[in-house]
PDB file of N, CA, C and O in Angstrom:
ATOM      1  N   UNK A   1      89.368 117.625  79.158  1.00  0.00           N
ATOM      2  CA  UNK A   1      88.358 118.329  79.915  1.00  0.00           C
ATOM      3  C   UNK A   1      88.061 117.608  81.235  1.00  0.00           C
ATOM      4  O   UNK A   1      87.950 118.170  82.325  1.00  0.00           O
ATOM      5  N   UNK A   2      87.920 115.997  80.948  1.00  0.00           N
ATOM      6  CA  UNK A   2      87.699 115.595  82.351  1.00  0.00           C
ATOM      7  C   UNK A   2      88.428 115.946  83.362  1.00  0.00           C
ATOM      8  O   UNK A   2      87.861 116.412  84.350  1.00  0.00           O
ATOM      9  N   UNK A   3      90.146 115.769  83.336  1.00  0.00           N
ATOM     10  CA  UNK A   3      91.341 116.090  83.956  1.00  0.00           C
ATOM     11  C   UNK A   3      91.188 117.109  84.641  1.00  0.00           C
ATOM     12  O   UNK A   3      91.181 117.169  85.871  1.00  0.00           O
ATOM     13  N   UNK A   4      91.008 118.287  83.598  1.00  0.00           N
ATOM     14  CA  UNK A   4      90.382 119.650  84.627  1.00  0.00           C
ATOM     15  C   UNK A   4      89.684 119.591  85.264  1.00  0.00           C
ATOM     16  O   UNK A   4      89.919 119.912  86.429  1.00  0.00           O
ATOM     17  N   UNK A   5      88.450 119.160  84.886  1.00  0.00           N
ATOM     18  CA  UNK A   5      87.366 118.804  85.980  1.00  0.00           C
ATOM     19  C   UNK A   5      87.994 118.036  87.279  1.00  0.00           C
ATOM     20  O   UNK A   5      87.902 118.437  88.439  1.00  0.00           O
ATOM     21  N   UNK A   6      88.446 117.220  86.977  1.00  0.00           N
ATOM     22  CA  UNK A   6      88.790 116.601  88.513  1.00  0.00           C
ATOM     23  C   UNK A   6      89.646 117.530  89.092  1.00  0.00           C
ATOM     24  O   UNK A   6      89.313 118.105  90.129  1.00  0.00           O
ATOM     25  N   UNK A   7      90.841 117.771  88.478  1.00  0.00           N
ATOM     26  CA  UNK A   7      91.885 118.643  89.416  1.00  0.00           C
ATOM     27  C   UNK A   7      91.098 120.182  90.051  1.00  0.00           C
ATOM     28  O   UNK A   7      91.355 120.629  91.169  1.00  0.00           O
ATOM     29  N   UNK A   8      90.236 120.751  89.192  1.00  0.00           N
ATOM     30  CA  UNK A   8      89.566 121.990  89.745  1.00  0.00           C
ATOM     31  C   UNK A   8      89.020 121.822  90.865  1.00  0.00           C
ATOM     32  O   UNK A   8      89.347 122.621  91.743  1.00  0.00           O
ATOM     33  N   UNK A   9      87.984 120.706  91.218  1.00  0.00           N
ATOM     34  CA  UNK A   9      87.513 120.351  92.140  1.00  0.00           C
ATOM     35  C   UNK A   9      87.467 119.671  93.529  1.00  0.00           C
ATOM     36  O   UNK A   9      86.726 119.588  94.508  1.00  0.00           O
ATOM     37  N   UNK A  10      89.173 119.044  92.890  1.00  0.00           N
ATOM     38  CA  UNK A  10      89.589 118.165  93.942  1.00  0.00           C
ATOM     39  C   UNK A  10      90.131 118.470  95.386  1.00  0.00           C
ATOM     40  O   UNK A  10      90.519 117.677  96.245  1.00  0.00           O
ATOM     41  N   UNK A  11      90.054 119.761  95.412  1.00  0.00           N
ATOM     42  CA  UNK A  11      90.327 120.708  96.865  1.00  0.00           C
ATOM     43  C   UNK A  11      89.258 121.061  97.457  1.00  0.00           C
ATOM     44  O   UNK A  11      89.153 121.373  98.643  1.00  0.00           O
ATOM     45  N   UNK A  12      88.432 121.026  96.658  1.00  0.00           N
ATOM     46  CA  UNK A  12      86.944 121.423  97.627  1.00  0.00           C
ATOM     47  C   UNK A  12      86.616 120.402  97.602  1.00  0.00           C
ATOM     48  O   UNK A  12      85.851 120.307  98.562  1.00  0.00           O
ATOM     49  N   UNK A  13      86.680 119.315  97.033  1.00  0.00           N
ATOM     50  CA  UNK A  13      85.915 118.073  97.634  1.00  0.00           C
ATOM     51  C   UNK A  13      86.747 117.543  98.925  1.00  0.00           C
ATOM     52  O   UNK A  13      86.111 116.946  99.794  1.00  0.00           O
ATOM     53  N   UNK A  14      88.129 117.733  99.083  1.00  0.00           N
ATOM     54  CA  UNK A  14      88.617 117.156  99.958  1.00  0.00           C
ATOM     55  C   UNK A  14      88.718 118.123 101.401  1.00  0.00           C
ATOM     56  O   UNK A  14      88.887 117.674 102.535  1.00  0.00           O
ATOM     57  N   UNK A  15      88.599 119.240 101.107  1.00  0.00           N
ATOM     58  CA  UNK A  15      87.873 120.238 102.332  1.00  0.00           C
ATOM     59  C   UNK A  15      86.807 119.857 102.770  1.00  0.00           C
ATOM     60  O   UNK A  15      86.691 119.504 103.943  1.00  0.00           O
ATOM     61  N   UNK A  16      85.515 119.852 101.652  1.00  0.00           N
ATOM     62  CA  UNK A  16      84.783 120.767 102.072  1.00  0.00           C
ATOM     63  C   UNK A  16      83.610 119.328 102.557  1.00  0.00           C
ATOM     64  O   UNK A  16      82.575 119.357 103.224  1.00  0.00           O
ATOM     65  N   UNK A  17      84.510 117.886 101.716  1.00  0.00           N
ATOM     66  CA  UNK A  17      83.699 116.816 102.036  1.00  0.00           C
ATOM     67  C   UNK A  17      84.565 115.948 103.250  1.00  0.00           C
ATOM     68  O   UNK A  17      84.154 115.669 104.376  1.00  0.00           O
ATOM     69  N   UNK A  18      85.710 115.664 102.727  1.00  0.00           N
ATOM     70  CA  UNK A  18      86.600 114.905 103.654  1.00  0.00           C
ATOM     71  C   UNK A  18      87.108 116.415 104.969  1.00  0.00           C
ATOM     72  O   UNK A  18      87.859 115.944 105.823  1.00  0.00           O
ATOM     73  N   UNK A  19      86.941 117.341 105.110  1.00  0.00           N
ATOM     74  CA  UNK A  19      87.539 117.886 106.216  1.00  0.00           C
ATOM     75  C   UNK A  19      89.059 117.956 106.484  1.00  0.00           C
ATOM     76  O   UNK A  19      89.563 117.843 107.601  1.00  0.00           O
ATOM     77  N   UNK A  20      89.899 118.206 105.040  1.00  0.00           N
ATOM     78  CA  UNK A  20      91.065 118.007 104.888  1.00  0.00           C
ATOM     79  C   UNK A  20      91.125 119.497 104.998  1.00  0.00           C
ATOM     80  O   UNK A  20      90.224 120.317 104.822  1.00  0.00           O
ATOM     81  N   UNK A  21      92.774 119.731 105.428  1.00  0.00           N
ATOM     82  CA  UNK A  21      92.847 120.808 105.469  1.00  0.00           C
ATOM     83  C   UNK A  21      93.640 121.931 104.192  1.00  0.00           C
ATOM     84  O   UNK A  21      93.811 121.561 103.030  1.00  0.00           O
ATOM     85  N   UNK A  22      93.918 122.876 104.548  1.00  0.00           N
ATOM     86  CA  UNK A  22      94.119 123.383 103.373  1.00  0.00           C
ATOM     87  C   UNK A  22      96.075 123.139 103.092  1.00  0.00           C
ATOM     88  O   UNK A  22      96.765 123.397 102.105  1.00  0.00           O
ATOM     89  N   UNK A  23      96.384 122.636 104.243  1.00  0.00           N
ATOM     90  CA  UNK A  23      97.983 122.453 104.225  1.00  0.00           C
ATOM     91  C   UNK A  23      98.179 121.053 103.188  1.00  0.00           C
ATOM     92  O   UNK A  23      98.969 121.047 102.244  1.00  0.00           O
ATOM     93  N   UNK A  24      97.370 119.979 103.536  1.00  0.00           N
ATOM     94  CA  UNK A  24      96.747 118.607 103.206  1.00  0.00           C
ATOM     95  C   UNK A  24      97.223 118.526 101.897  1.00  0.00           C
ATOM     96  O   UNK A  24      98.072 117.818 101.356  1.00  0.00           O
ATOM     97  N   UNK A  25      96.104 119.867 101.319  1.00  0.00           N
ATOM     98  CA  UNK A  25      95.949 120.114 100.421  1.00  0.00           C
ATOM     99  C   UNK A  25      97.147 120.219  99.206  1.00  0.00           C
ATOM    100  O   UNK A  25      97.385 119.778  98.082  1.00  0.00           O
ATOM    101  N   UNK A  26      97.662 121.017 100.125  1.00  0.00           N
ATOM    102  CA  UNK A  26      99.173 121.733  99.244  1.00  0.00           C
ATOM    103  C   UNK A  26      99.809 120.752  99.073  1.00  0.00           C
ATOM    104  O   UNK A  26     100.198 120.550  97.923  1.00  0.00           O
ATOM    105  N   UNK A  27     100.181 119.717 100.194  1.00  0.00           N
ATOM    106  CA  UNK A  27     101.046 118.693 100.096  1.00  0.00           C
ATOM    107  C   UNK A  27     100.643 117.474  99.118  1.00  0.00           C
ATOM    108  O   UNK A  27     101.419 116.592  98.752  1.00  0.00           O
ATOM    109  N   UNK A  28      99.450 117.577  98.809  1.00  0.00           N
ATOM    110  CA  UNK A  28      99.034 116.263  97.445  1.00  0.00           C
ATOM    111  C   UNK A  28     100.008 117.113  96.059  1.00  0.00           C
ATOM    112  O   UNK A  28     100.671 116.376  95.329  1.00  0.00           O
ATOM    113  N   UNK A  29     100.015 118.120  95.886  1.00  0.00           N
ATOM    114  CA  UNK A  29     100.396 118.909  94.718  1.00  0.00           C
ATOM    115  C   UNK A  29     101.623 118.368  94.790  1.00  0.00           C
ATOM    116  O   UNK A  29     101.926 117.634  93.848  1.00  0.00           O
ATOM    117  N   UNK A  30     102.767 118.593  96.027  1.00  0.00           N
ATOM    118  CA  UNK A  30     103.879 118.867  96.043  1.00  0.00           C
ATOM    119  C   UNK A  30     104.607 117.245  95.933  1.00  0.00           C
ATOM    120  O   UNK A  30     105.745 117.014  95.522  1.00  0.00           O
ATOM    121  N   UNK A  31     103.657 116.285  96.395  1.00  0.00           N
ATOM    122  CA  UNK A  31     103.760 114.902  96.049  1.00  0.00           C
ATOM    123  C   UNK A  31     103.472 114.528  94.588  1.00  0.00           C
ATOM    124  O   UNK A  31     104.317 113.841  94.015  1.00  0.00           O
ATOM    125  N   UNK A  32     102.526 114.853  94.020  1.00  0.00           N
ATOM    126  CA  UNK A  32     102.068 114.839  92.763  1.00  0.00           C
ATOM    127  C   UNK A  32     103.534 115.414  92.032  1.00  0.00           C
ATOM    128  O   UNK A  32     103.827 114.693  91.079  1.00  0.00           O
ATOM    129  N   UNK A  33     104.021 115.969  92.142  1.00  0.00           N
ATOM    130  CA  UNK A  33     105.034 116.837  91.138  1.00  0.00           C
ATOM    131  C   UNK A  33     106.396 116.148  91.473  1.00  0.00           C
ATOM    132  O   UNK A  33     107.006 115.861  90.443  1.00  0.00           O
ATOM    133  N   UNK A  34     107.215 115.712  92.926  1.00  0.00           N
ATOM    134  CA  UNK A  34     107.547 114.596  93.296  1.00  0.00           C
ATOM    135  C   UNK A  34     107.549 113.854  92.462  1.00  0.00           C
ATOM    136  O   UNK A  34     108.415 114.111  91.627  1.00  0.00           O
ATOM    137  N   UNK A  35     106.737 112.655  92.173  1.00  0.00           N
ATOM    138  CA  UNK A  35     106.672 111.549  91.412  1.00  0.00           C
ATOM    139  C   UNK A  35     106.749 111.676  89.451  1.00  0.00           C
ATOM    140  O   UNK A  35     106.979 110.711  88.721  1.00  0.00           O
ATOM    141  N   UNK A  36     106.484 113.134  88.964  1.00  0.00           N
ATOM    142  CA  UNK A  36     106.141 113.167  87.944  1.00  0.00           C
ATOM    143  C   UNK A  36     107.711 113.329  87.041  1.00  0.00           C
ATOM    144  O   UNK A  36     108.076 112.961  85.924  1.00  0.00           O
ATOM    145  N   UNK A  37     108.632 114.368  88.621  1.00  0.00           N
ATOM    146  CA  UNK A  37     109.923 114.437  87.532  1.00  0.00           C
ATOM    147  C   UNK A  37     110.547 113.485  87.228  1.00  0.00           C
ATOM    148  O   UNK A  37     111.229 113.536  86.204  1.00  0.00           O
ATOM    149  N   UNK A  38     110.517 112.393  87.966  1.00  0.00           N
ATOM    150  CA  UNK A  38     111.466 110.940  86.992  1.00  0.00           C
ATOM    151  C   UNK A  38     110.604 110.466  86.376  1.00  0.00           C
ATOM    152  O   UNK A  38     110.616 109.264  86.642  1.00  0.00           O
ATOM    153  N   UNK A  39     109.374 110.815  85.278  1.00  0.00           N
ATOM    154  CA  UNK A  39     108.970 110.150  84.321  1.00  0.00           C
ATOM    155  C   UNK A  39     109.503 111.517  83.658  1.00  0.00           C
ATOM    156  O   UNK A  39     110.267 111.267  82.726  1.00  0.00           O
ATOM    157  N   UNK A  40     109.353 112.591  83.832  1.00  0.00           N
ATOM    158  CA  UNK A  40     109.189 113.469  82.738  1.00  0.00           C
ATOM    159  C   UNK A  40     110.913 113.248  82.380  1.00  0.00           C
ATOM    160  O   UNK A  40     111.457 113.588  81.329  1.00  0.00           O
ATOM    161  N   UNK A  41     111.441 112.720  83.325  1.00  0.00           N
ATOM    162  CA  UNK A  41     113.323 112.338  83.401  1.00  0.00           C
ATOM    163  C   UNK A  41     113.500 111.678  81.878  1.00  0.00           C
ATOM    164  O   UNK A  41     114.180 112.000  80.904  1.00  0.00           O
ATOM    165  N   UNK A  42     112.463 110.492  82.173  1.00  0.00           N
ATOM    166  CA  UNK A  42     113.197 108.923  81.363  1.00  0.00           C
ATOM    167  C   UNK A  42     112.021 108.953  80.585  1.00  0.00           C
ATOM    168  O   UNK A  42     111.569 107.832  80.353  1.00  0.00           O
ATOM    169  N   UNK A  43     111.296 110.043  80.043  1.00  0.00           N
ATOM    170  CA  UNK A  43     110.481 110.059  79.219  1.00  0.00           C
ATOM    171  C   UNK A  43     111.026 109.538  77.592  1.00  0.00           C
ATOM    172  O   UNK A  43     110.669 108.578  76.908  1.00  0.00           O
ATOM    173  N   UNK A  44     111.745 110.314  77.411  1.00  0.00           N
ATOM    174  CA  UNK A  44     112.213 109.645  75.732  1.00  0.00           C
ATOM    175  C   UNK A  44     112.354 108.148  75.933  1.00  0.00           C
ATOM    176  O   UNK A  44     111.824 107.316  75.197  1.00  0.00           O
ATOM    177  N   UNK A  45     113.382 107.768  77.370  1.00  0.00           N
ATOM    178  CA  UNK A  45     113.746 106.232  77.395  1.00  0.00           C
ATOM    179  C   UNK A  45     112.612 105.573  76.903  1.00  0.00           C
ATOM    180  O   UNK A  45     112.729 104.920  75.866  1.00  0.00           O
ATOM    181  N   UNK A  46     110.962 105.671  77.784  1.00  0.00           N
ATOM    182  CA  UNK A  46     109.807 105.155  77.997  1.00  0.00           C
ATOM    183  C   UNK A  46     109.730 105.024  76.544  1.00  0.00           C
ATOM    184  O   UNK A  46     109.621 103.965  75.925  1.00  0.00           O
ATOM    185  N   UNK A  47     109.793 106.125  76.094  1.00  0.00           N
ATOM    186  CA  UNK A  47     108.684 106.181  74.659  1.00  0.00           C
ATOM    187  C   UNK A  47     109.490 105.511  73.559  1.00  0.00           C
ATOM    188  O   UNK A  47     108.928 105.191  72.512  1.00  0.00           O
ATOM    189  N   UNK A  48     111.148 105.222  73.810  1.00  0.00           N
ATOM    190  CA  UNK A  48     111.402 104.387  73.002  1.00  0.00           C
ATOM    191  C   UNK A  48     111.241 102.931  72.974  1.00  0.00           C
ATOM    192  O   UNK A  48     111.065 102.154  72.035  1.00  0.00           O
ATOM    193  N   UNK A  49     111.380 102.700  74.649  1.00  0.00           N
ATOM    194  CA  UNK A  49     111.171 101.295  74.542  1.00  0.00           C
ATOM    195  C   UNK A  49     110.091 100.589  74.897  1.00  0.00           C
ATOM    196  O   UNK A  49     110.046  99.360  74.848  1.00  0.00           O
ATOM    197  N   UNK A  50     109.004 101.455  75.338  1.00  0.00           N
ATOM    198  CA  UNK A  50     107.812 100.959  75.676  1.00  0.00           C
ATOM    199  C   UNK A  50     106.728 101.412  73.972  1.00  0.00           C
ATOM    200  O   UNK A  50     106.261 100.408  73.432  1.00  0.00           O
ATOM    201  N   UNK A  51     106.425 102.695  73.307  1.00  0.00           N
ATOM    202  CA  UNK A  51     105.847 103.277  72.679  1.00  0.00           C
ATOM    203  C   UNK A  51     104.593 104.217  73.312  1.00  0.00           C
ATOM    204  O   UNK A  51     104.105 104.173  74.441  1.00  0.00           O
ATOM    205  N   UNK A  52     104.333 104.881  72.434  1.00  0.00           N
ATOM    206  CA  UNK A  52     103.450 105.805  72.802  1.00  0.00           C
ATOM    207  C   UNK A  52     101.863 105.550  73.267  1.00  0.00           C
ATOM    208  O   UNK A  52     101.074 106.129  74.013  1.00  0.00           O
ATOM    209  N   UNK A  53     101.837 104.479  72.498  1.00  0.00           N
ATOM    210  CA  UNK A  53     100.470 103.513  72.932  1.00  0.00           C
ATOM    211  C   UNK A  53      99.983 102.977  74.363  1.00  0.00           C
ATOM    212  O   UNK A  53      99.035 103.143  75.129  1.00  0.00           O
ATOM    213  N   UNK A  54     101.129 102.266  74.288  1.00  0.00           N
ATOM    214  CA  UNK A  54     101.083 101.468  75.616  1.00  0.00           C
ATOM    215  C   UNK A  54     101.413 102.276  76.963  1.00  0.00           C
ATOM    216  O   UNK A  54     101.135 101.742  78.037  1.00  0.00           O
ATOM    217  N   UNK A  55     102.070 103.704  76.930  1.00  0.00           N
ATOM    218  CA  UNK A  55     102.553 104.790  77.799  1.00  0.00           C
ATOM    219  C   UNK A  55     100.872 105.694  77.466  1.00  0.00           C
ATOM    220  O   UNK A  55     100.740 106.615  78.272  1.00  0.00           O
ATOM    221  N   UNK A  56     100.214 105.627  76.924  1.00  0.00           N
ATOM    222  CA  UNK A  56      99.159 106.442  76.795  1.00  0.00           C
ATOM    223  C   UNK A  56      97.775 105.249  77.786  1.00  0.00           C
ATOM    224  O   UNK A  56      96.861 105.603  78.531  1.00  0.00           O
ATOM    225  N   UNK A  57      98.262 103.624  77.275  1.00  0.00           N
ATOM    226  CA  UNK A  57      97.228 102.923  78.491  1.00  0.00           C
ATOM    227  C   UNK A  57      97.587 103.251  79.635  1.00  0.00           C
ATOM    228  O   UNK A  57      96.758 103.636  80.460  1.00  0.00           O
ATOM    229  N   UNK A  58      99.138 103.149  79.964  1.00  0.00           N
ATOM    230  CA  UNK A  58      99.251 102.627  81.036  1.00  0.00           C
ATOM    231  C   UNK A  58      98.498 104.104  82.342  1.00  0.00           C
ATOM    232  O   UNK A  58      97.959 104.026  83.446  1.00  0.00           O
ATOM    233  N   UNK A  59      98.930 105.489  81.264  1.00  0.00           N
ATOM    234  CA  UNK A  59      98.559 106.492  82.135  1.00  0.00           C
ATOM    235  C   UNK A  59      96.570 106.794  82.353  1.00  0.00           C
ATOM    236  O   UNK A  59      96.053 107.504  83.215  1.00  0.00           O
ATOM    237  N   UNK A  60      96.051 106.215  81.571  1.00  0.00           N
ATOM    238  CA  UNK A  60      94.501 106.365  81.342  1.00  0.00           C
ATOM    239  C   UNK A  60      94.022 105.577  82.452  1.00  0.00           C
ATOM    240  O   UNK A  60      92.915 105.798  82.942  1.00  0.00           O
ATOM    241  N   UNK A  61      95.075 104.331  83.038  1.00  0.00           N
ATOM    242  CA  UNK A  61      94.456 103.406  83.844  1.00  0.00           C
ATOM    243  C   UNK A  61      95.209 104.061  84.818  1.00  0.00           C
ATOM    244  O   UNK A  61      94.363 104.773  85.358  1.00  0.00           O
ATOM    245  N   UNK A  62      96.114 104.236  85.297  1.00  0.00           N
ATOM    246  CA  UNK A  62      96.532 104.863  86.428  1.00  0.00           C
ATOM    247  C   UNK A  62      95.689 106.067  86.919  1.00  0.00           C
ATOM    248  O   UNK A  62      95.245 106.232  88.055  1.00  0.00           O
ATOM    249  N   UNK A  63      95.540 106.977  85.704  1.00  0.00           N
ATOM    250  CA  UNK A  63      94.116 108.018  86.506  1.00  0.00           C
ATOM    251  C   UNK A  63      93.070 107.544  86.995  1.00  0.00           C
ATOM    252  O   UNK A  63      92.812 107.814  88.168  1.00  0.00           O
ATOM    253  N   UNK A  64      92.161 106.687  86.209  1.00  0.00           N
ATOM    254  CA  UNK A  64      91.275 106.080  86.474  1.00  0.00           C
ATOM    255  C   UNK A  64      91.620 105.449  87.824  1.00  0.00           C
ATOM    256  O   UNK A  64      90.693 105.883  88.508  1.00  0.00           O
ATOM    257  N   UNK A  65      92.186 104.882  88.441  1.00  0.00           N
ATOM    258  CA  UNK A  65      92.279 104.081  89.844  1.00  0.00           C
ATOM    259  C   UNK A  65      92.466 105.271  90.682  1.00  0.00           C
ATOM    260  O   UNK A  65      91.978 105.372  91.808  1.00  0.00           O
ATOM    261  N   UNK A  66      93.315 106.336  90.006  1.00  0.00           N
ATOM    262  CA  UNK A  66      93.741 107.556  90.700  1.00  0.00           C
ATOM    263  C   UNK A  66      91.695 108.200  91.272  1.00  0.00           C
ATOM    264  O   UNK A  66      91.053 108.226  92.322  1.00  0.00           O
ATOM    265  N   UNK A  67      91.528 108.461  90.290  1.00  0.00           N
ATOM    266  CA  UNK A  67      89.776 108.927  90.485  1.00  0.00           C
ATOM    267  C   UNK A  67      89.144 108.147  91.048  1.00  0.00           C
ATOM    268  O   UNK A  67      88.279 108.714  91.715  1.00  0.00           O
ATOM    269  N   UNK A  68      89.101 106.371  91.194  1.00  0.00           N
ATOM    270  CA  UNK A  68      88.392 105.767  91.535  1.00  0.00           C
ATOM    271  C   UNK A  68      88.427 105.819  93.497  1.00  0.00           C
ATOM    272  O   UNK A  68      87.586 105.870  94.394  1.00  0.00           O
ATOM    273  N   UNK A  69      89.978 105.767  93.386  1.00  0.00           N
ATOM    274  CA  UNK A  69      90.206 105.975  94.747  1.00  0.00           C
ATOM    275  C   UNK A  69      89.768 107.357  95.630  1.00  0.00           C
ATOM    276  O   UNK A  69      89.410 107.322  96.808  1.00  0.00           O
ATOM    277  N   UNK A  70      89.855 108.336  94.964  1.00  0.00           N
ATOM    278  CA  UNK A  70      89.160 109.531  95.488  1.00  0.00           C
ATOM    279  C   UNK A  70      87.668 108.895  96.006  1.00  0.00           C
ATOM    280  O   UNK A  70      87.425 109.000  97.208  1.00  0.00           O
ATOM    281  N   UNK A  71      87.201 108.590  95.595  1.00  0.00           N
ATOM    282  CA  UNK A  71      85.464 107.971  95.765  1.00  0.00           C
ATOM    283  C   UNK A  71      85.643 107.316  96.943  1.00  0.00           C
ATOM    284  O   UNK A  71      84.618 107.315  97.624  1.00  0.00           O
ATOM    285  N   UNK A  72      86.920 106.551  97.613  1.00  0.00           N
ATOM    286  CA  UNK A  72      86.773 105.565  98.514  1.00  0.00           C
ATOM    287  C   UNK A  72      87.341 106.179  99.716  1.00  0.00           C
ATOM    288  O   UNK A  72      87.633 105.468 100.678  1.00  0.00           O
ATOM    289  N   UNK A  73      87.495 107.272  99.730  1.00  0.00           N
ATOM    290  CA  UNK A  73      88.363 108.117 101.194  1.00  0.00           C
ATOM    291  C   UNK A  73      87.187 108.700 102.081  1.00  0.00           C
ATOM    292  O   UNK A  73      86.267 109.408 101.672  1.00  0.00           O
ATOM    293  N   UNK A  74      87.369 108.323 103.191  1.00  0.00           N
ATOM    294  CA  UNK A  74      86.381 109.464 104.381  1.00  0.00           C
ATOM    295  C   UNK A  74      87.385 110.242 104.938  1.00  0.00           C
ATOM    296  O   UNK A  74      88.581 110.384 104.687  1.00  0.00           O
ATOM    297  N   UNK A  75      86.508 110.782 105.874  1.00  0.00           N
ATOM    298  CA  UNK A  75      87.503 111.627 106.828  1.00  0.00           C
ATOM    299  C   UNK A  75      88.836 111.111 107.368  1.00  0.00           C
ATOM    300  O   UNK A  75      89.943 111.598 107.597  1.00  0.00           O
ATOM    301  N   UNK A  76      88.250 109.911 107.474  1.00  0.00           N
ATOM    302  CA  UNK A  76      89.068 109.288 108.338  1.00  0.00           C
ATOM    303  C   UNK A  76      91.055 108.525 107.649  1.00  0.00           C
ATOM    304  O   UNK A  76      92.112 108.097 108.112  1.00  0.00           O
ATOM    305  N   UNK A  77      90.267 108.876 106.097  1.00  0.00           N
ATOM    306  CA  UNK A  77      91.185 107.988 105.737  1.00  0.00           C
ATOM    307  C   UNK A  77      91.871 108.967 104.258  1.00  0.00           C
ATOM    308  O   UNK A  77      92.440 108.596 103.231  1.00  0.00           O
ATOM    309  N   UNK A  78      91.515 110.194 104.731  1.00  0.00           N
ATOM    310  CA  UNK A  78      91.956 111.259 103.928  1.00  0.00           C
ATOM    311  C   UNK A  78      93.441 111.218 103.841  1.00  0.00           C
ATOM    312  O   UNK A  78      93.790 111.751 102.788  1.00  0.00           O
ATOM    313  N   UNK A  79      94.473 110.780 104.560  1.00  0.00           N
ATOM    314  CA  UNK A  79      95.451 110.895 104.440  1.00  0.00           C
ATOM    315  C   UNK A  79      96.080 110.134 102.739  1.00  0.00           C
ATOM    316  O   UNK A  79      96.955 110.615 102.019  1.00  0.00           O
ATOM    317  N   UNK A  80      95.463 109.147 102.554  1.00  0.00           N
ATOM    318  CA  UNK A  80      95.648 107.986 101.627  1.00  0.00           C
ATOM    319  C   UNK A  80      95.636 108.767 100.421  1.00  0.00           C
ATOM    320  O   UNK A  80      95.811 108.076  99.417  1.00  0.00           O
ATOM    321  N   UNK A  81      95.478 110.047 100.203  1.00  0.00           N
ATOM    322  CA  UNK A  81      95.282 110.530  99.066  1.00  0.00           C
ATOM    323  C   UNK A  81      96.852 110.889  98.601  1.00  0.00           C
ATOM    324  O   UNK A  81      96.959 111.249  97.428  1.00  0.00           O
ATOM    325  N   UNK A  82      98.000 110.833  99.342  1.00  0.00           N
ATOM    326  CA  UNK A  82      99.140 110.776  99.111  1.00  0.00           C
ATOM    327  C   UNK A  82      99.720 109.356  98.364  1.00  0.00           C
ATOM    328  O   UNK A  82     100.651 109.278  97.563  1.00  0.00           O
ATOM    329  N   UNK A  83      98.667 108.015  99.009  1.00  0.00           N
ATOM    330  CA  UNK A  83      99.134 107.400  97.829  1.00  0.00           C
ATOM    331  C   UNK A  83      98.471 107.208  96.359  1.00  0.00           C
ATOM    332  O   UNK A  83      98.930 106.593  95.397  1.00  0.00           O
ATOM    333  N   UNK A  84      97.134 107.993  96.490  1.00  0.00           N
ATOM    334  CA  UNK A  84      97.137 108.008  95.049  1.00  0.00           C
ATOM    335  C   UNK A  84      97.249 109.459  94.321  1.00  0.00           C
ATOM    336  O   UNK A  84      96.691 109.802  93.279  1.00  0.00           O
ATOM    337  N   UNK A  85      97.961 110.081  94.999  1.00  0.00           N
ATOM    338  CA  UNK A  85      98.600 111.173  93.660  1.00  0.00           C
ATOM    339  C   UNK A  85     100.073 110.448  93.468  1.00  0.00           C
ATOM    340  O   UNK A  85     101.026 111.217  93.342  1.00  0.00           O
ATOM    341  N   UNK A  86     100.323 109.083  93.436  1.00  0.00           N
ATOM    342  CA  UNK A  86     101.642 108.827  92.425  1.00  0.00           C
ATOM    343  C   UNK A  86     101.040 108.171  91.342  1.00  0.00           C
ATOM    344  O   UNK A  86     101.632 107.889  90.300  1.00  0.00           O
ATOM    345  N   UNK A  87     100.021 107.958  91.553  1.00  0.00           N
ATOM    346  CA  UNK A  87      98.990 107.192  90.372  1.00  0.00           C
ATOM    347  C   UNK A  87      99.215 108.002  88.964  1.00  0.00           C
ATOM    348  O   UNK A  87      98.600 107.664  87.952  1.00  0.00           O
TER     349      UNK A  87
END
């Protein structure tokens, strides 16, 4: 539920607070999806040799910095949100 919550909102906060635009916008998605197919690639690899545990921390803390960093962007520095959608 949280997940949704953030992703539902995360376009109007970055419009409607940071003054991002709606192209901005599109391009966090298209980066976001970018980075996701070589895990969703070497996913079995991960889960055999890492486990499901430690692939379930490692992604809880990566959102979390992912969200934390949303909190730390202004206008000015809206661009940065490209590096945390590899988070």
């Amino acid at each position: 539920a949280g997940v949704s919550l953030v992703d539902s909102f995360l376009f109007v906060f970055l419009q409607n607070d940071l003054q991002a635009s709606t192209e901005l916008c599109g391009w966090t998605v298209g980066v976001t999806v970018l980075f996701e197919l070589p895990i969703f690639h070497y996913s079995q690899y991960l889960l055999k040799h890492t486990g499901h545990d430690l692939l379930f921390l490692l992604a809880m803390a990566g959102y979390t910095f992912r969200v934390l960093g949303y909190t730390l962007l202004t206008p000015s520095t809206v661009h940065w949100i490209f590096a945390m959608e590899i988070l």
